[in-house]
BAKOLVEX-937163 format. One record per atom (N, C-alpha, C): residue number from 0; residue in one letter; chain; atom name; x, y, z. Coordinates in pm, whole numbers, plus 50000, padded with zeros to 5 digits. Each point is the difference from the previous one (the first is absolute). Example, Ala and Ser with C-alpha at 12.3 -4.5 7.8 and 13.67 -1.06 7.14 Angstrom:
BEGIN
REC  fidren  roza  kolnu  zapa      u      v      w
REC       0     A      A     N  51319  49431  50780
REC       0     A      A    CA  49911  50119  50000
REC       0     A      A     C  50090  50120  50000
REC       1     S      A     N  49965  50105  49928
REC       1     S      A    CA  50082  50119  50006
REC       1     S      A     C  49923  50109  50073
! end
This chain:
BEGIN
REC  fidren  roza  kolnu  zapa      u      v      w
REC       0     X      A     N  24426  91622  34637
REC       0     X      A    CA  49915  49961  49890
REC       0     X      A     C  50075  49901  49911
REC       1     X      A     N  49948  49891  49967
REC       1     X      A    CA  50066  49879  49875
REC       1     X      A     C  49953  50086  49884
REC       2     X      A     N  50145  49934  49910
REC       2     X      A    CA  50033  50042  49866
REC       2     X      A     C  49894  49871  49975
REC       3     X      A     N  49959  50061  49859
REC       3     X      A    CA  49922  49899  49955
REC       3     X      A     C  50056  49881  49944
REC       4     X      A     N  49995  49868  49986
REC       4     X      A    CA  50020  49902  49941
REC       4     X      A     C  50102  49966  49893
REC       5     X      A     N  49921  50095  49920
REC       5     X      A    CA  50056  50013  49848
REC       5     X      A     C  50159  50039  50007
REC       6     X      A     N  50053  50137  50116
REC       6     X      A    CA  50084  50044  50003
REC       6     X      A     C  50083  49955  50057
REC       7     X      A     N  49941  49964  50154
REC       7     X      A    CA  50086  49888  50029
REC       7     X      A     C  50105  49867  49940
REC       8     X      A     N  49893  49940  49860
REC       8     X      A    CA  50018  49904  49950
REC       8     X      A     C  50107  50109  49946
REC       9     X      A     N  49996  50092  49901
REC       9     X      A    CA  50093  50085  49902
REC       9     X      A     C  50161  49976  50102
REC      10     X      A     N  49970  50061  50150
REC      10     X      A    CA  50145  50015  50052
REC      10     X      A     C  50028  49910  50012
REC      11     X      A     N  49937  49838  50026
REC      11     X      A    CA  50105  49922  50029
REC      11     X      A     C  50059  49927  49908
REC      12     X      A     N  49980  50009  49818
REC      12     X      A    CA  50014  49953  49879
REC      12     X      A     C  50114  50098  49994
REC      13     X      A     N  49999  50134  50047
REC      13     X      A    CA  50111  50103  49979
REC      13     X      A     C  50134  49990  50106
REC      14     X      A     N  49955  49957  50124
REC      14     X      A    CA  50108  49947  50092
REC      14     X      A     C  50090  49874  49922
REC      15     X      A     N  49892  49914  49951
REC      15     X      A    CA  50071  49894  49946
REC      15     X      A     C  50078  50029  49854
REC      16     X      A     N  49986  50066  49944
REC      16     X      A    CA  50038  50039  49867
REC      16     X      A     C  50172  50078  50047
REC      17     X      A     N  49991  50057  50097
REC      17     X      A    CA  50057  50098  49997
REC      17     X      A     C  50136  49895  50144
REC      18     X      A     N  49927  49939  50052
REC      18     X      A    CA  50095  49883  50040
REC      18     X      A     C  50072  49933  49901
REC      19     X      A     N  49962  49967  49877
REC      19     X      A    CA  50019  49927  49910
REC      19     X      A     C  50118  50033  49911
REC      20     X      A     N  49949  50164  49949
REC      20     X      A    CA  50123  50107  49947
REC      20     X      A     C  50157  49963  49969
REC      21     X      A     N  50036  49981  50167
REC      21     X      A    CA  50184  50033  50006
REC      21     X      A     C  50021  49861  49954
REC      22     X      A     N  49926  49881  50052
REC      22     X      A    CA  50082  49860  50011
REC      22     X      A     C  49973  50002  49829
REC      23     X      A     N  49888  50039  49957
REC      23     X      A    CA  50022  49995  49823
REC      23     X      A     C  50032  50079  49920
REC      24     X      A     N  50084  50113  50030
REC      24     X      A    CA  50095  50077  49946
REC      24     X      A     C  50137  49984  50018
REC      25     X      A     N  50012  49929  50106
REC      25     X      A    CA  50134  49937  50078
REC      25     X      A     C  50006  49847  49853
REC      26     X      A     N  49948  49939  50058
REC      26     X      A    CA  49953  49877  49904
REC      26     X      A     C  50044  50034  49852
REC      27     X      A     N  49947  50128  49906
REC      27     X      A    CA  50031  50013  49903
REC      27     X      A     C  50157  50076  50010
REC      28     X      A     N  50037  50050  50071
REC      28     X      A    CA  50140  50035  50013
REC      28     X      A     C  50067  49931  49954
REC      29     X      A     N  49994  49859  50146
REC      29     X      A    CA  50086  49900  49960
REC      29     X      A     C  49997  49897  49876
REC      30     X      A     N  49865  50002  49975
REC      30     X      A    CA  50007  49941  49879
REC      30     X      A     C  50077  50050  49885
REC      31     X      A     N  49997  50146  49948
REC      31     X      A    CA  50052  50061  49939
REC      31     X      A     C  50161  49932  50012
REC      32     X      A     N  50059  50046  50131
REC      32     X      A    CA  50140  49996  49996
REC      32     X      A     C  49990  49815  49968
REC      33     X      A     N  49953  49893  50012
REC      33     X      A    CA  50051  49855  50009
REC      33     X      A     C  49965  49995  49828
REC      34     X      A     N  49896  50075  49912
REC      34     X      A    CA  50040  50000  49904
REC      34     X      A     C  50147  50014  49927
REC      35     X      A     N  50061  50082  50056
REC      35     X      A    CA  50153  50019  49976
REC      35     X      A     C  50068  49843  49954
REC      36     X      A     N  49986  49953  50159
REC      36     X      A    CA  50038  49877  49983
REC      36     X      A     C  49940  49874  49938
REC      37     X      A     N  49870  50008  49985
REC      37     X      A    CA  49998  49862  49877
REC      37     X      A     C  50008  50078  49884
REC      38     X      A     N  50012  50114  49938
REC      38     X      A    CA  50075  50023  49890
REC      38     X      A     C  50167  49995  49996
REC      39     X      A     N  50023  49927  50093
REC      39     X      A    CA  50156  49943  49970
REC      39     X      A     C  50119  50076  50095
REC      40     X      A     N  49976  50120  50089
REC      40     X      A    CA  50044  50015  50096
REC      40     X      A     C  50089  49906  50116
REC      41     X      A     N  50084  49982  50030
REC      41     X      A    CA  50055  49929  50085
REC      41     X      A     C  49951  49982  50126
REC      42     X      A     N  49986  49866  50060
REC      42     X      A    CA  49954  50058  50101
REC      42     X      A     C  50094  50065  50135
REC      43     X      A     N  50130  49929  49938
REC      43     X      A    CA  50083  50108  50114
REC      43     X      A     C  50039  50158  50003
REC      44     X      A     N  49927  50049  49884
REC      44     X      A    CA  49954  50182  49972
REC      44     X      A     C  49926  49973  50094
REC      45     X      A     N  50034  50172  50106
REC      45     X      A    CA  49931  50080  50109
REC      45     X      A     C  49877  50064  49885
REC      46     X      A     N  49893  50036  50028
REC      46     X      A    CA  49933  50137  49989
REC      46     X      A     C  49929  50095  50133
REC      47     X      A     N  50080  50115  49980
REC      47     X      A    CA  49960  50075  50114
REC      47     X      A     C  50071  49962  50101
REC      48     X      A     N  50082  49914  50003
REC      48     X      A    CA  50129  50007  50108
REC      48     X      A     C  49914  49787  50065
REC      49     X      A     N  49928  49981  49925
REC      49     X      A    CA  49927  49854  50039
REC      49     X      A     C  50049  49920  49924
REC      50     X      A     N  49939  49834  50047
REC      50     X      A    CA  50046  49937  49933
REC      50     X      A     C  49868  49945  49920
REC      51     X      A     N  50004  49935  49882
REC      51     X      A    CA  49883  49928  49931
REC      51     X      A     C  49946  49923  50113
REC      52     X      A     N  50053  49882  50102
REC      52     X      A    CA  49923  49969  50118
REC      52     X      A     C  49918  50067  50073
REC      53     X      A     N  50031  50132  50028
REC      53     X      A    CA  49949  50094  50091
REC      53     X      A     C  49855  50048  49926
REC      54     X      A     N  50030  50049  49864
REC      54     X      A    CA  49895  50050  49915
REC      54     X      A     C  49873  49906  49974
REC      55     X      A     N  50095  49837  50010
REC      55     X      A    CA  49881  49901  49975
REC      55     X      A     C  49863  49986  50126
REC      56     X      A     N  50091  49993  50135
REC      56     X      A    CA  49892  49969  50112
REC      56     X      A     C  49933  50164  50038
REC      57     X      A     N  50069  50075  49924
REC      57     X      A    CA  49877  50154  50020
REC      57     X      A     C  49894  49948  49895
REC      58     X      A     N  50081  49904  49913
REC      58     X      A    CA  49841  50044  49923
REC      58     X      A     C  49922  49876  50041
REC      59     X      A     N  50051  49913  49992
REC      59     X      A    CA  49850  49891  50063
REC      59     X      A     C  49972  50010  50116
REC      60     X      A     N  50045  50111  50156
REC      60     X      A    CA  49898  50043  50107
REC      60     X      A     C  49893  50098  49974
REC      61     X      A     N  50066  50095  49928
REC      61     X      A    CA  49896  50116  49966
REC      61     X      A     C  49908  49909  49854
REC      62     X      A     N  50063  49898  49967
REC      62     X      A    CA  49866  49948  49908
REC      62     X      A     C  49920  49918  50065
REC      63     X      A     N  50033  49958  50140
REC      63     X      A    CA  49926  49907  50027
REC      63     X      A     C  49895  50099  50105
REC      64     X      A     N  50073  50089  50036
REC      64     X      A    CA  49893  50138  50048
REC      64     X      A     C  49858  50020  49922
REC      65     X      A     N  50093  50017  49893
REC      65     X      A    CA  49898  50080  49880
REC      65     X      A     C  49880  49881  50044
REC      66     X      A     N  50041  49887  49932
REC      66     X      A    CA  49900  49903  49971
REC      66     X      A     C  49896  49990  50075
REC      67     X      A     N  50040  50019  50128
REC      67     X      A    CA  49925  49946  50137
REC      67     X      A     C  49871  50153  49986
REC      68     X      A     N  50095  50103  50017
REC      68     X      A    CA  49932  50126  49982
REC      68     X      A     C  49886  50043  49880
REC      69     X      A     N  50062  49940  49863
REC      69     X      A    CA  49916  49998  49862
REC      69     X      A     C  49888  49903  50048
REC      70     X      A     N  49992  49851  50036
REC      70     X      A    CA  49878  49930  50053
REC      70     X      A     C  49906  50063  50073
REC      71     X      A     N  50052  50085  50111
REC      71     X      A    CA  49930  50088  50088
REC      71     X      A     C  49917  50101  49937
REC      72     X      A     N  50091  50083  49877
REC      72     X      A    CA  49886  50109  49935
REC      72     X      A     C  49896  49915  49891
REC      73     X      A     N  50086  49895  49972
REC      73     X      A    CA  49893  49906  49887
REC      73     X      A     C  49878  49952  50033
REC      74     X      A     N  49980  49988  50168
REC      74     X      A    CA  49929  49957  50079
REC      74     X      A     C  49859  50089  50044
REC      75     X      A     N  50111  50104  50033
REC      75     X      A    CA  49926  50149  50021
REC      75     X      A     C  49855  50006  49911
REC      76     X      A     N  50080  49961  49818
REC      76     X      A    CA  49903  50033  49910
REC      76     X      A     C  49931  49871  49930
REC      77     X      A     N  49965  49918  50084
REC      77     X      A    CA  49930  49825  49998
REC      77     X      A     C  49894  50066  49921
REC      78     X      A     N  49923  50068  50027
REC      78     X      A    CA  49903  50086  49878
REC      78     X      A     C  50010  49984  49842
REC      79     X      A     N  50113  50050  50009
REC      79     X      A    CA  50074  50027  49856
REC      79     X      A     C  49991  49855  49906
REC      80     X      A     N  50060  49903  50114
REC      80     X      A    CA  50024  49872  49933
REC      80     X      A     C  49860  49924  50002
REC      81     X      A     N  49845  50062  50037
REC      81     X      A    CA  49886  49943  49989
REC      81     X      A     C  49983  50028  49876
REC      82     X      A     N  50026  50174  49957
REC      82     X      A    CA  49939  50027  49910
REC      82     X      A     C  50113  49973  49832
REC      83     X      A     N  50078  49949  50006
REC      83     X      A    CA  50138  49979  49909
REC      83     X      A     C  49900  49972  49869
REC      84     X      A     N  49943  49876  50046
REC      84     X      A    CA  49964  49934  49880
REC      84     X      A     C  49828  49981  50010
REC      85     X      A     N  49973  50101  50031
REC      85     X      A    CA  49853  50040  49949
REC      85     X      A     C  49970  50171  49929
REC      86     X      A     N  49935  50028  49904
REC      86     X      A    CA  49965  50107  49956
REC      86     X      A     C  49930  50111  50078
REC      87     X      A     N  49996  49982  50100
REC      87     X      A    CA  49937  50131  50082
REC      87     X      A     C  50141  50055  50123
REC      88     X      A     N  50001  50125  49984
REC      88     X      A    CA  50045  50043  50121
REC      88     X      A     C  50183  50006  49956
REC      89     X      A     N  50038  50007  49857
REC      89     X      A    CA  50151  50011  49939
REC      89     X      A     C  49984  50085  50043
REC      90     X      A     N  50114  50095  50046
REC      90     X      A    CA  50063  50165  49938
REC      90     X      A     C  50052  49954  49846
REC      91     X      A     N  50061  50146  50005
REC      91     X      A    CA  50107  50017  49870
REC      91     X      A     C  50144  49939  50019
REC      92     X      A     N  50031  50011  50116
REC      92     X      A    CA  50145  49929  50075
REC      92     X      A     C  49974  49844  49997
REC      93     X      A     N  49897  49924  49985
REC      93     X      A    CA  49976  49931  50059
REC      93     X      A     C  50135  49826  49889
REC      94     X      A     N  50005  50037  49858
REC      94     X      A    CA  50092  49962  49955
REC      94     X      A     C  50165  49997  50051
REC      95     X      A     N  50035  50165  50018
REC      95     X      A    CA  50129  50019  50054
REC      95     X      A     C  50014  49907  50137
REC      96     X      A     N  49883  50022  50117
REC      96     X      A    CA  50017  49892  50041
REC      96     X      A     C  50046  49892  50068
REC      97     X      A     N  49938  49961  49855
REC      97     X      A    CA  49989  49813  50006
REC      97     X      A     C  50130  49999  49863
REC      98     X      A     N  50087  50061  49948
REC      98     X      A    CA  50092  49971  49945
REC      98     X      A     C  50126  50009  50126
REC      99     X      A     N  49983  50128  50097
REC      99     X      A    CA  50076  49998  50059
REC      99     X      A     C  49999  49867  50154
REC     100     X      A     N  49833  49919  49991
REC     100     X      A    CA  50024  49911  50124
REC     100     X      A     C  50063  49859  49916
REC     101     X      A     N  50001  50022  49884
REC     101     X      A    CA  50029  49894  49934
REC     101     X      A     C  50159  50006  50016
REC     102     X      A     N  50050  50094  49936
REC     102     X      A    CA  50127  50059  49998
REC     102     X      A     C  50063  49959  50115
REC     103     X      A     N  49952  49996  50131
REC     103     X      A    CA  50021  50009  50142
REC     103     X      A     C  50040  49870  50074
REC     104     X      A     N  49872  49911  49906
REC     104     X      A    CA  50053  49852  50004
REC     104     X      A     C  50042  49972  49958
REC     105     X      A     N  50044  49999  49851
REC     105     X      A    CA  50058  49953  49883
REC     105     X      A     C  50181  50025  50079
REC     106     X      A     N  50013  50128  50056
REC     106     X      A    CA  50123  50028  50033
REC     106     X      A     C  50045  49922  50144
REC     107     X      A     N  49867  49992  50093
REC     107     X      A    CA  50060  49963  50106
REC     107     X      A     C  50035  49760  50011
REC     108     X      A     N  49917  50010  49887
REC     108     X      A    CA  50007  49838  49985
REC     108     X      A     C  50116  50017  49924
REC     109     X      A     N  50043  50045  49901
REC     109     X      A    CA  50153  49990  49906
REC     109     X      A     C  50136  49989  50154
REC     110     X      A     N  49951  50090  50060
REC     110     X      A    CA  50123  49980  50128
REC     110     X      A     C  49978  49896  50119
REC     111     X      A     N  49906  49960  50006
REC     111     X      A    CA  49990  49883  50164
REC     111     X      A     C  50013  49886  49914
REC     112     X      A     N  49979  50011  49880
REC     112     X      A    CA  49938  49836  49963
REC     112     X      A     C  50212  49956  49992
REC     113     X      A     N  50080  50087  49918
REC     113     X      A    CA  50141  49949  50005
REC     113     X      A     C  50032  49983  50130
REC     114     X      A     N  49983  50098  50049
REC     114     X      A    CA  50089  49986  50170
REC     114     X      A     C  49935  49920  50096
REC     115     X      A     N  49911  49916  49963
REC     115     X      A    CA  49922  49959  50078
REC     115     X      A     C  49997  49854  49933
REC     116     X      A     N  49973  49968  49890
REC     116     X      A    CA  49954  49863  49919
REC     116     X      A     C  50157  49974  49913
REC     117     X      A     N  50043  50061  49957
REC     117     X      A    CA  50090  49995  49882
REC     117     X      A     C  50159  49981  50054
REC     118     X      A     N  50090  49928  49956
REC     118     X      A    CA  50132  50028  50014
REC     118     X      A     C  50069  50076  49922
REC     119     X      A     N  50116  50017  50045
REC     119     X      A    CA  50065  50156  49898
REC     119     X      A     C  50023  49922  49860
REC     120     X      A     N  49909  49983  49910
REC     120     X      A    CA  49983  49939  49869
REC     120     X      A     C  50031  50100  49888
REC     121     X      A     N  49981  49961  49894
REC     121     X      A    CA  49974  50102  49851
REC     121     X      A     C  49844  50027  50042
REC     122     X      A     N  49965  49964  50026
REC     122     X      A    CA  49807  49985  49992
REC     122     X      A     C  49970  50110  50068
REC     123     X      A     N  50093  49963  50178
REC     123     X      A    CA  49962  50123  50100
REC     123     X      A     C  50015  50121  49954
REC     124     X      A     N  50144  50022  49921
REC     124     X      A    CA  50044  50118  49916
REC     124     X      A     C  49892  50054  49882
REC     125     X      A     N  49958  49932  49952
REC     125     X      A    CA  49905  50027  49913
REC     125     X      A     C  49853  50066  50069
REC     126     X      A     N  49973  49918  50093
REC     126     X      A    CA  49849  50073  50119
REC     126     X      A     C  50056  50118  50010
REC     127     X      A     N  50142  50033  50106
REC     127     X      A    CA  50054  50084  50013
REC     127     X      A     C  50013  50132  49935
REC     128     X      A     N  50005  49984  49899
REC     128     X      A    CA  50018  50050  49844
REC     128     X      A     C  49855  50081  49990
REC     129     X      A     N  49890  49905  50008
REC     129     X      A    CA  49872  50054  49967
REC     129     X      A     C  49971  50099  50130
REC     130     X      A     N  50032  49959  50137
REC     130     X      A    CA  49994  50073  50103
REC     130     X      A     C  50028  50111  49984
REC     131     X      A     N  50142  50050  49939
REC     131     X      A    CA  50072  50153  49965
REC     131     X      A     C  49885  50075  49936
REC     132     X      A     N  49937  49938  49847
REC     132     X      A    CA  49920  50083  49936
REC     132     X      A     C  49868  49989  50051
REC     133     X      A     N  49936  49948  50073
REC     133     X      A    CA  49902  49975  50074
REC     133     X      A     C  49962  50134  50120
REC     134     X      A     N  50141  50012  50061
REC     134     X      A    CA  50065  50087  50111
REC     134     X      A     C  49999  50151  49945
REC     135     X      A     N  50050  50042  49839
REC     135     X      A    CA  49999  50105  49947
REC     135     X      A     C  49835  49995  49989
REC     136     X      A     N  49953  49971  49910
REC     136     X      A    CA  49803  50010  49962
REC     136     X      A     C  49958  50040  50149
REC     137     X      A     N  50034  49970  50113
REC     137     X      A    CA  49969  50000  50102
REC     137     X      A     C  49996  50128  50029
REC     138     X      A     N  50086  50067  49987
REC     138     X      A    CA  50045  50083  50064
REC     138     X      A     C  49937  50154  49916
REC     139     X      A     N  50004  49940  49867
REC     139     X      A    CA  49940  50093  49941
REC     139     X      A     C  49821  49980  49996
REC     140     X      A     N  49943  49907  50021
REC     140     X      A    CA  49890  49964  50060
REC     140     X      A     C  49932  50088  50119
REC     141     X      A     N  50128  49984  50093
REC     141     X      A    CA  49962  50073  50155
REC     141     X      A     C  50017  50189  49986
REC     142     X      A     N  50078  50039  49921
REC     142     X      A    CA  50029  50145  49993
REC     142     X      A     C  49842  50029  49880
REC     143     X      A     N  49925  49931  49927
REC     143     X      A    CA  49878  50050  49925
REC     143     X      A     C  49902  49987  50146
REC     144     X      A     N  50014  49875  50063
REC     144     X      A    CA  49936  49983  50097
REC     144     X      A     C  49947  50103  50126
REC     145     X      A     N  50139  50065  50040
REC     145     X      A    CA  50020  50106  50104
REC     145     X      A     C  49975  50122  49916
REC     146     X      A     N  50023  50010  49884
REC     146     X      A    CA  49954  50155  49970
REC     146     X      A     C  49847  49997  49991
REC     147     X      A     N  49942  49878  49928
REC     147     X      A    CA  49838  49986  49969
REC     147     X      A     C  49931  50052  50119
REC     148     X      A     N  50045  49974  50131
REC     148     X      A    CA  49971  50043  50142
REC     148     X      A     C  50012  50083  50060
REC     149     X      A     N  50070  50127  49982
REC     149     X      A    CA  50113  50080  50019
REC     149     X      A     C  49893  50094  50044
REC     150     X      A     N  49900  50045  49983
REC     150     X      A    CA  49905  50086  50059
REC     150     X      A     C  49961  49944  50129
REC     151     X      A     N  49964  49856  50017
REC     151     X      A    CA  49966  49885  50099
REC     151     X      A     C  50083  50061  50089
REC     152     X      A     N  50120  49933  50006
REC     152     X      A    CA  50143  50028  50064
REC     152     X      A     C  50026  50160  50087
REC     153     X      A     N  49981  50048  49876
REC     153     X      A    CA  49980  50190  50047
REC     153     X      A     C  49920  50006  50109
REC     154     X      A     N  49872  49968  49963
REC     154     X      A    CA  49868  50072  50086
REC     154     X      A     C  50076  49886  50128
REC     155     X      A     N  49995  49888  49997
REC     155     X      A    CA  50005  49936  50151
REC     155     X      A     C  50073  50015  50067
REC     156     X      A     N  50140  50030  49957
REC     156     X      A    CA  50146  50087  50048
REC     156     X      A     C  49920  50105  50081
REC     157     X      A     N  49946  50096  49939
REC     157     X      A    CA  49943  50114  50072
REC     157     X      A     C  49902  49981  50107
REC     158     X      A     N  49910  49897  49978
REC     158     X      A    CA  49896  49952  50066
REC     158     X      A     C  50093  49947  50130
REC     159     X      A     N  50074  49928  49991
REC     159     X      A    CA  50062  49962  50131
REC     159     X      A     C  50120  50044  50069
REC     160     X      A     N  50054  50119  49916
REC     160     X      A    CA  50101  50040  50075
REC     160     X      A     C  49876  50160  50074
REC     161     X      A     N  49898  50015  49934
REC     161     X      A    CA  49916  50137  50048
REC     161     X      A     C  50021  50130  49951
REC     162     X      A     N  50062  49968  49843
REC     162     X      A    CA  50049  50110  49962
REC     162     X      A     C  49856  50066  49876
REC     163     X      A     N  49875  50032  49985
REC     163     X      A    CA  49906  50009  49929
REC     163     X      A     C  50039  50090  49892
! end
């Protein structure tokens, strides 16, 4: 017998979410620790027995994970972005959001646009700069985000591992 539609659609927004998880908890790890270092850390200080090199390319694979993966659930909910900017069909989340897809870009353009457009300038340092606090809002963005859901999460955990 087919699961209906609806649920279907639920598990594969939850496969993807939950794909998504490690590379952006990994992601905020490392971010955390490279904070160290643009607050003035050396970069020839180990953390965790690493080097600041090592910490850097964990974090832009697992960010470039994330990204690829975040497009995928952003995609998922093409809905969402019909209804953004019309008055029918908000939730109550529907602010948190759009602060947090804002947040999402705001953070992921502060980092490609230096490493990508910019030379190691005062300027890049300065994007850079906004990237860090961009990266924190983020993060505290995504933990209102995942709890707002946290029943979601529950029931479909159960729903697909078969635990009722």
């Amino acid at each position: 017998m087919k699961e209906p539609n609806k649920l279907q659609k639920a598990k594969r927004n939850y496969y993807v979410d939950m794909a998504s998880l490690l590379p952006f908890l990994i992601m905020i790890f490392t971010g955390i620790i490279l904070l160290g270092y643009h607050a003035g850390k050396p970069a020839s200080h180990h953390t965790l027995s690493m080097s600041s090199g090592f910490w850097l390319n964990a974090h832009i694979v697992t960010s470039l994970i994330t990204i690829g993966l975040v497009c995928v659930h952003l995609y998922q909910h093409i809905s969402w972005f019909k209804k953004l900017f019309s008055k029918v069909g908000k939730s109550k989340k529907w602010i948190r959001n759009l602060i947090l897809l804002i947040l999402f870009i705001a953070t992921t353009l502060t980092s490609l646009i230096p490493w990508l457009v910019m030379e190691d300038t005062s300027s890049s340092k300065l994007v850079l700069g906004l990237h860090n606090k961009f990266g924190l809002l983020l993060i505290i963005f995504f933990v209102i985000h995942v709890l707002s859901y946290s029943k979601w999460i529950v029931a479909l955990t159960k729903n697909v591992f078969g635990k009722n």
